[in-house]
C-alpha positions as CSV (number, residue, x, y, z in Angstrom):
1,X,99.6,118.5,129.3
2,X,102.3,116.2,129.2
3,X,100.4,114.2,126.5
4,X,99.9,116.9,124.2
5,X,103.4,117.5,124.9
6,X,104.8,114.2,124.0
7,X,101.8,114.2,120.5
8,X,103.5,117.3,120.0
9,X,107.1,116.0,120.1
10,X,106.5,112.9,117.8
11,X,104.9,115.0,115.2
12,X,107.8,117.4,115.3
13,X,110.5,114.0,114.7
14,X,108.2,112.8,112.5
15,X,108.4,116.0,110.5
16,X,112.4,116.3,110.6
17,X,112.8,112.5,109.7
18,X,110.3,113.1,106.6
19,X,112.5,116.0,105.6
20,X,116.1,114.8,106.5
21,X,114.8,111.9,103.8
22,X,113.5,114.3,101.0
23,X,117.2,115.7,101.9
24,X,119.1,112.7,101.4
25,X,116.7,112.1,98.3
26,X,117.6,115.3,96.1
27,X,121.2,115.3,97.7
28,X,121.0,112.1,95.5
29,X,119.4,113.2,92.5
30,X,121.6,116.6,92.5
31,X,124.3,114.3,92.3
32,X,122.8,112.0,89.4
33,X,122.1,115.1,87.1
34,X,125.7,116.5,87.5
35,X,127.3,113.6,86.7
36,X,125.0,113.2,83.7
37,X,125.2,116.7,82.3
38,X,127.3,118.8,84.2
39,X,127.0,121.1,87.0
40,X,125.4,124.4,84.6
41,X,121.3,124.8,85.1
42,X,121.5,126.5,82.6
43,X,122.0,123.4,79.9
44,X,120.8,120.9,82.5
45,X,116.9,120.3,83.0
46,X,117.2,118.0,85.6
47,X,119.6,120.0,87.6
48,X,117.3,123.4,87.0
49,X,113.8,121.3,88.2
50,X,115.8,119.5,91.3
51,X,117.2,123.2,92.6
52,X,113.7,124.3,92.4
53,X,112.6,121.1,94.6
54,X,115.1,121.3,97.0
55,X,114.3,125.2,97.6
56,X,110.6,124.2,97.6
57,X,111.0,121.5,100.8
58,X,113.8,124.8,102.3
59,X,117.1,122.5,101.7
60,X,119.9,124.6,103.0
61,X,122.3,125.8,100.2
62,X,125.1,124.8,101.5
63,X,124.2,120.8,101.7
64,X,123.3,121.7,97.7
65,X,126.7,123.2,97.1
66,X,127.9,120.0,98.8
67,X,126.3,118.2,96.4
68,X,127.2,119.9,93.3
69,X,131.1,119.2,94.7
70,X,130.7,115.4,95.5
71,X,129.2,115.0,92.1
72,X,132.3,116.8,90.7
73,X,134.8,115.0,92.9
74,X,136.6,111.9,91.2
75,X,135.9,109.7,94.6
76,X,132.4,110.6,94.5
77,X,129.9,107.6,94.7
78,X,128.3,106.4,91.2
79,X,124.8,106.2,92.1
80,X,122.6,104.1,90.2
81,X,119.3,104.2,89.5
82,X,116.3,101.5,89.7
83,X,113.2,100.4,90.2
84,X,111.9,97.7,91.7
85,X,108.9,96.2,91.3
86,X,106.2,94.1,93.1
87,X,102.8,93.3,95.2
88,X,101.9,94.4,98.5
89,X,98.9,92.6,100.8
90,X,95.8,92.4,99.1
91,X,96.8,93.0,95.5
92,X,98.2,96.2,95.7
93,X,100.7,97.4,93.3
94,X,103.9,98.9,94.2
95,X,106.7,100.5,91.9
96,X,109.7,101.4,94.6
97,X,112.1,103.9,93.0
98,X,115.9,103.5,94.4
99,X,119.1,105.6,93.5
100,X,122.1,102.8,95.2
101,X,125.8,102.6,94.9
102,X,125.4,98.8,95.7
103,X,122.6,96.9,93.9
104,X,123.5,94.0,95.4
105,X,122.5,95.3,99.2
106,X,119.7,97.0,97.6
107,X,117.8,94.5,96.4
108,X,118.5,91.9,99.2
109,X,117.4,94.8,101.4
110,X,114.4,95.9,99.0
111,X,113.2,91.7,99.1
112,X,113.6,91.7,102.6
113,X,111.0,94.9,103.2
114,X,108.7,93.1,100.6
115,X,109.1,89.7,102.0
116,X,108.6,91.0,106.1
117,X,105.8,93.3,104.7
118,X,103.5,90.1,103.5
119,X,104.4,91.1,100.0
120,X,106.1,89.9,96.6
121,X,109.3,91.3,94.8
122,X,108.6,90.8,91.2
123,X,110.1,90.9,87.8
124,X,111.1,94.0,85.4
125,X,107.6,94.9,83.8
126,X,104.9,92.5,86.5
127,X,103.9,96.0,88.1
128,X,104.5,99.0,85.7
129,X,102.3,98.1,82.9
130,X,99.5,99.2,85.5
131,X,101.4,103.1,85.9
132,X,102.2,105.2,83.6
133,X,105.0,108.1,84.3
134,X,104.4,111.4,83.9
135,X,105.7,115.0,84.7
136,X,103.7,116.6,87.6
137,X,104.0,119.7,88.6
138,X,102.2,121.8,91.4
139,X,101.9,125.7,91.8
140,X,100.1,128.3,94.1
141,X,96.9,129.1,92.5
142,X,97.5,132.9,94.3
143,X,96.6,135.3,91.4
144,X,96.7,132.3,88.9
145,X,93.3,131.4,86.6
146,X,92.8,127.3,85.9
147,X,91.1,128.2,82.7
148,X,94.0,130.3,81.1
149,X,96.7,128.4,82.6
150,X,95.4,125.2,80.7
151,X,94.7,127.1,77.1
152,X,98.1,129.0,77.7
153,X,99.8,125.4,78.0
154,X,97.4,122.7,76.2
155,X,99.9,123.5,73.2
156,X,102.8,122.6,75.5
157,X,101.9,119.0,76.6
158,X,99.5,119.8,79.2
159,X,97.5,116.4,80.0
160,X,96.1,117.1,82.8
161,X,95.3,120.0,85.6
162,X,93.4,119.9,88.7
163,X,93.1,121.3,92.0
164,X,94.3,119.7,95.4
165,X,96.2,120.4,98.7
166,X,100.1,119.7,99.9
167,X,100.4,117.5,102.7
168,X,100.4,120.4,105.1
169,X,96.2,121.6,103.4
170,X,97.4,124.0,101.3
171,X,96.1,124.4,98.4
172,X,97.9,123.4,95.1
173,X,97.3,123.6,91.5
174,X,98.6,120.4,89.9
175,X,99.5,120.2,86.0
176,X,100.4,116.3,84.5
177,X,102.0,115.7,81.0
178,X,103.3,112.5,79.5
179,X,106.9,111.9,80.5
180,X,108.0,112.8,77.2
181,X,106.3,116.3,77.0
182,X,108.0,117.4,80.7
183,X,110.6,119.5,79.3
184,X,108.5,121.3,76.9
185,X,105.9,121.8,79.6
186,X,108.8,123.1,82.3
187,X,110.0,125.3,79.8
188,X,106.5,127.0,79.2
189,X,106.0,127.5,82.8
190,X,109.5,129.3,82.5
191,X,108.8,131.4,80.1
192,X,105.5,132.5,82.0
193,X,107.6,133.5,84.4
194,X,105.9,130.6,86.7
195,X,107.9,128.8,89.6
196,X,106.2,125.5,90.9
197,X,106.2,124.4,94.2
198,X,107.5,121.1,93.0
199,X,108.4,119.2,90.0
200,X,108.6,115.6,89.6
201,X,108.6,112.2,87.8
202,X,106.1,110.5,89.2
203,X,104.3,106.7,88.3
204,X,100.4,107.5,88.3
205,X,97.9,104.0,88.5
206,X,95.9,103.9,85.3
207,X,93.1,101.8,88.1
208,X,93.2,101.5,91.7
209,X,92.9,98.3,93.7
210,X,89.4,99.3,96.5
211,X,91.1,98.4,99.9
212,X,89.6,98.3,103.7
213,X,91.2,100.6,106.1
214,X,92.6,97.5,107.7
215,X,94.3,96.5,104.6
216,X,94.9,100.2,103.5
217,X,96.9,100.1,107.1
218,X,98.8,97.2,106.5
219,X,100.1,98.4,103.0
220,X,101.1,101.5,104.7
221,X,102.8,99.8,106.7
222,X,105.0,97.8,104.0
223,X,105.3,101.4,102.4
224,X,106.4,102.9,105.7
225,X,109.4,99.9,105.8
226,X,110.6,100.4,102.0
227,X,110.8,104.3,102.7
228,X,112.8,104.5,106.0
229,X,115.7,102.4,103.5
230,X,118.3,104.8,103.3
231,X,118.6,103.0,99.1
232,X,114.7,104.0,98.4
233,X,113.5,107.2,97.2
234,X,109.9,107.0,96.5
235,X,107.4,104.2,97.1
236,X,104.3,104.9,94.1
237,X,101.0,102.0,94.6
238,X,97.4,101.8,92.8
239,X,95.6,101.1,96.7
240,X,92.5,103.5,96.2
């Protein structure tokens, strides 16, 4: 019993620390939009898609409205946004997306995970020719059809659209455009009167490096070390 209890226990931190960072992440990003285009959801995109993220994941308004203020405030933090890229074990690629007020620490800290991890930091444009970014966006399929949904938004930058499950096994309907076509497919799914689960930016491998499951593990595990970094927002790799 007092195994289960402890399995238990761990599972439930590991839950928290996974949300407290998705948290942190769009507490981030809130900020960034603001800053860029103002506080209005109304005229800002960004703003709209990462207030529909953050009450996806059950963010609590009031750390949102925090945000929203720090963004406004004059002492607020100017964050900064890059991405880093490089190789982990076993020719793996890995694009590490990071929103910093100190680049500086950042990187040293971002070279450090690489270099501790059996990996290589490399230069602007070694890693991302092997991504591309695109918009992807993921919706309960409750009462929705695949084959309308794609001819109602083929016209709108659809790309892609599949079926798959969120990390707890639900299942999700997932819709990709190119990163250029993500406003005009967000505002179609608007207009349908459709909320997704999620929206995001996300770096998809155009091929996958075949890995072991003792080299999948130790990848993870350099993945693990770039995303407890408070600096780090999302890891993206072509291990398949």
């Amino acid at each position: 019993m007092g195994r289960i209890f402890e399995v238990r226990k761990a599972t439930m931190f590991a839950r928290w620390d996974r949300m407290a960072k998705q948290f942190t992440r769009l507490g981030k990003e809130i900020v960034i939009a603001v800053k860029a285009n103002g506080p209005d959801v109304a005229t800002n995109p960004a703003l709209r898609r990462h207030f529909q993220n953050a009450k996806s994941i059950g963010m609590p308004k009031d750390r949102v409205e925090a945000a929203i203020k720090r963004a406004m405030g004059k002492d607020t933090s100017n964050y900064e946004e890059i991405l880093y890229e490089g190789y982990a074990p076993h020719g793996v690629a890995l694009l590490v997306e990071t929103a910093t007020d100190n680049h500086v620490r950042t990187v040293a800290n971002v070279k450090s995970h690489f270099n501790k991890g059996h990996g290589t930091l490399g230069n602007s444009g070694s890693v991302s020719f092997q991504f591309k970014k695109m918009g992807v966006f993921k919706l309960k399929p409750e009462g929705l059809s695949i084959d309308d949904l794609e001819l109602d938004l083929i016209d709108h930058g659809l790309d892609e659209l599949g079926e798959s499950n969120d990390d707890q096994g639900n299942p999700v309907i997932v819709l990709r455009c190119a990163f250029a076509d993500f406003g005009n497919l967000q505002k179609a799914l608007e207009d349908q009167g459709l909320s997704p689960i999620s929206s995001e930016l996300e770096w998809i491998p155009t091929t996958t490096v075949p890995v072991s499951d003792t080299e999948a593990e130790e990848v993870s595990k350099l993945i693990e070390r770039l995303e407890q970094d408070e600096d780090v927002n999302r890891v993206f790799h072509n291990m398949g």
